[in-house]
C-alpha positions in Angstrom: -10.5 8.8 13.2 -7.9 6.3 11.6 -8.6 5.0 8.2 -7.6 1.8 6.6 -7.7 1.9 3.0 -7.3 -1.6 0.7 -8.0 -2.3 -2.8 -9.4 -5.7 -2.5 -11.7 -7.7 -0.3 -9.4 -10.4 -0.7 -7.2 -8.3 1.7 -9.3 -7.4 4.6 -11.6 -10.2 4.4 -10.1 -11.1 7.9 -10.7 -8.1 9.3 -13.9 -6.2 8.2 -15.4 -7.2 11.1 -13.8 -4.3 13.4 -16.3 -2.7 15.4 -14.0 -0.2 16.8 -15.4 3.5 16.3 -12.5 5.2 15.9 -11.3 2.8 13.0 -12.9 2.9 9.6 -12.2 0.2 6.7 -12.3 1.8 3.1 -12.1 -0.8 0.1 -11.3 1.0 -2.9 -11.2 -1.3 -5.9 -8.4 -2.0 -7.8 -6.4 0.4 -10.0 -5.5 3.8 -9.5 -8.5 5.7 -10.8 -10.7 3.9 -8.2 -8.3 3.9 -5.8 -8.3 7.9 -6.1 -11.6 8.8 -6.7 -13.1 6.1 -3.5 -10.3 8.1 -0.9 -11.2 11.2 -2.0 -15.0 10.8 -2.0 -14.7 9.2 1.5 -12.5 12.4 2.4 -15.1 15.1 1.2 -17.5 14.1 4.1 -15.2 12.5 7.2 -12.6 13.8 9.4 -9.6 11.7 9.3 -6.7 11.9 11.3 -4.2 9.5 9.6 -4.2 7.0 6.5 -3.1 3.2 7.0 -3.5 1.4 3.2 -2.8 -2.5 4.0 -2.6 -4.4 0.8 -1.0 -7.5 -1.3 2.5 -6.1 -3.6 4.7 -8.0 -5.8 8.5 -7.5 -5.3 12.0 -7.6 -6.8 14.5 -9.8 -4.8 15.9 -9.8 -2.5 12.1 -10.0 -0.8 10.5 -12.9 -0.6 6.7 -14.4 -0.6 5.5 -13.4 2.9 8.0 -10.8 3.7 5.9 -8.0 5.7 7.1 -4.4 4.2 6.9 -1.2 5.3 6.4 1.5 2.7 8.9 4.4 3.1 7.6 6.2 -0.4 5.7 6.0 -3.6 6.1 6.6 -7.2 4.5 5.4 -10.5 6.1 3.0 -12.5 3.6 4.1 -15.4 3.4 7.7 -15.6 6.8 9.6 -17.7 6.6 13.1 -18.6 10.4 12.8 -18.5 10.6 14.6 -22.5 9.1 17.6 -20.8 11.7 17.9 -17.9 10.1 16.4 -15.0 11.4 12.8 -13.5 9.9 10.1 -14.5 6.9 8.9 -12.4 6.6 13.1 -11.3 2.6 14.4 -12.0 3.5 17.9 -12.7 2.7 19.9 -9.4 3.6 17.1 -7.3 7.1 15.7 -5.7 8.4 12.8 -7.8 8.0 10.5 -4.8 5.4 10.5 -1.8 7.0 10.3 2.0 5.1 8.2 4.3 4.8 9.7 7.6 7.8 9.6 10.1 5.5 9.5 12.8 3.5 6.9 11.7 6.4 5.2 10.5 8.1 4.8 13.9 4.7 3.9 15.7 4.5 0.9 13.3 8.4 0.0 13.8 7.7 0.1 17.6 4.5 -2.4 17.7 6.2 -4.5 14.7 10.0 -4.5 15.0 10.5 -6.7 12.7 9.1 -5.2 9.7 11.0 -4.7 6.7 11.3 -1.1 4.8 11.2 -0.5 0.9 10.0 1.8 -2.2 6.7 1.3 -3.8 5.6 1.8 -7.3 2.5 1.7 -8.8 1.2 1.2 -12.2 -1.8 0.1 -13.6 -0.9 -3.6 -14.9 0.3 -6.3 -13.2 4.0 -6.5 -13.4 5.5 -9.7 -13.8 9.1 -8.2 -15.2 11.7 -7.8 -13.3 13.7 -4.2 -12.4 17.2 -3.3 -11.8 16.4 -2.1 -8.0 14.6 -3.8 -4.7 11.2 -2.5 -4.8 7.3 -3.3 -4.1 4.6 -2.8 -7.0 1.3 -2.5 -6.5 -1.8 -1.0 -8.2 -3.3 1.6 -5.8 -0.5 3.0 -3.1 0.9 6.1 -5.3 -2.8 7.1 -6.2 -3.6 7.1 -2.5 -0.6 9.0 -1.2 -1.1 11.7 -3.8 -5.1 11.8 -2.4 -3.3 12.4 1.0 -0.8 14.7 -0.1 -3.4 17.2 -1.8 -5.6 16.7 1.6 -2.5 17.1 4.0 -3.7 14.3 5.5 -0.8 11.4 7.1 -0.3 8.6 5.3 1.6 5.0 5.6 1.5 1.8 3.3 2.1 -1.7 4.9 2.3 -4.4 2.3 2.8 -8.0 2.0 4.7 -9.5 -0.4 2.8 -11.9 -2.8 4.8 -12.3 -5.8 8.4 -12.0 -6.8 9.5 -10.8 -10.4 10.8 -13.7 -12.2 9.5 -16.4 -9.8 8.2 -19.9 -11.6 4.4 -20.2 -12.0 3.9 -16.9 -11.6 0.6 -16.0 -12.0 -0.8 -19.5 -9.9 1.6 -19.0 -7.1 0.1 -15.0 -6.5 -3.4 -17.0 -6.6 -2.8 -19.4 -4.1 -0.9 -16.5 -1.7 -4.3 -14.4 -2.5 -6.7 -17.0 -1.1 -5.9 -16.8 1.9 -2.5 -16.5 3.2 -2.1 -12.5 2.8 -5.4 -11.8 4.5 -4.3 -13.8 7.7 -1.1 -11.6 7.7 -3.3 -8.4 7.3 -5.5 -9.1 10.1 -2.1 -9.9 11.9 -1.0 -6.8 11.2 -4.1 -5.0 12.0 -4.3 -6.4 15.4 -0.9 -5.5 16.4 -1.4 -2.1 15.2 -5.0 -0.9 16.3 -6.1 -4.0 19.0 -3.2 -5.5 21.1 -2.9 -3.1 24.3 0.7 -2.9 24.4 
């Protein structure tokens, strides 16, 4: 069975109608803590063969509003045991970044050729600053591929872009991208991915 995890219903709101039995949706909340402790719950008592989380991200330039990313790994922007010798965003007993899965990686590229590649952090605010590198931030991704790295379990992250660090009107521009347009490009993405017959 595939799994498609999101944080929000504002994400999937388009596609939580599937009726395909080999496709589960999981909706996990926001933060990390949920985002964790929903995945792994859902993990105790199904058999899962590989992990798509779809989801809304804010960006550094050069992305843009709308811009379709694939995750290639994830970090935490908020976790720094860095005085103790490990890398900053590194949970001790865990690699400092999470790999998606080649495999799943190349299916996507092949049924979406267009999509565009980039690192994700996570963190538990909502970060409006900007960085020195081009990256995606989110709230839940890191949590999840840390769930699928203890559980050996695949995992790939697909996000869309809804907010750019240092972009006017901030806060009101990610609300209007939120209310509709991001769910319409999930469900998009979704149907190329698990629907279209190629």
């Amino acid at each position: 069975m595939i799994l498609v995890v999101a944080a929000m219903k504002e994400e999937i709101k388009e596609i939580t109608d599937n009726k395909d039995n080999d496709i589960e949706i999981l909706l996990t909340g926001v933060g990390k803590v949920n985002a964790a402790v929903a995945l792994s719950e859902y993990l105790s008592s199904h058999s899962v063969e590989a992990i798509y989380n779809l989801g809304f991200s804010g960006a550094t330039e050069p992305f843009e509003v709308g811009d379709l990313v694939l995750v290639g790994s994830a970090t935490y922007h908020d976790f720094d045991l860095s005085i103790f010798g490990y890398e900053r965003g590194q949970v001790p007993g865990f690699p400092t970044h999470f790999n998606s899965d080649e495999k799943l990686i190349k299916n996507i590229q092949s049924k979406i050729p267009q999509i565009m590649k980039g690192q994700l952090y996570t963190g538990d605010y909502f970060k409006t600053e900007h960085t020195g590198e081009p990256c995606l931030f989110d709230m839940e991704g890191t949590a999840l591929y840390q769930v699928a790295h203890q559980k050996n379990i695949p995992i790939v992250s697909i996000k869309v872009v809804s907010d750019v660090m240092g972009m006017e009107n901030h806060f009101q521009s990610y609300r209007k991208f939120e209310a509709q347009k991001g769910a319409d490009m999930l469900n998009i993405v979704f149907n190329k991915l698990f629907i279209e017959v190629e």
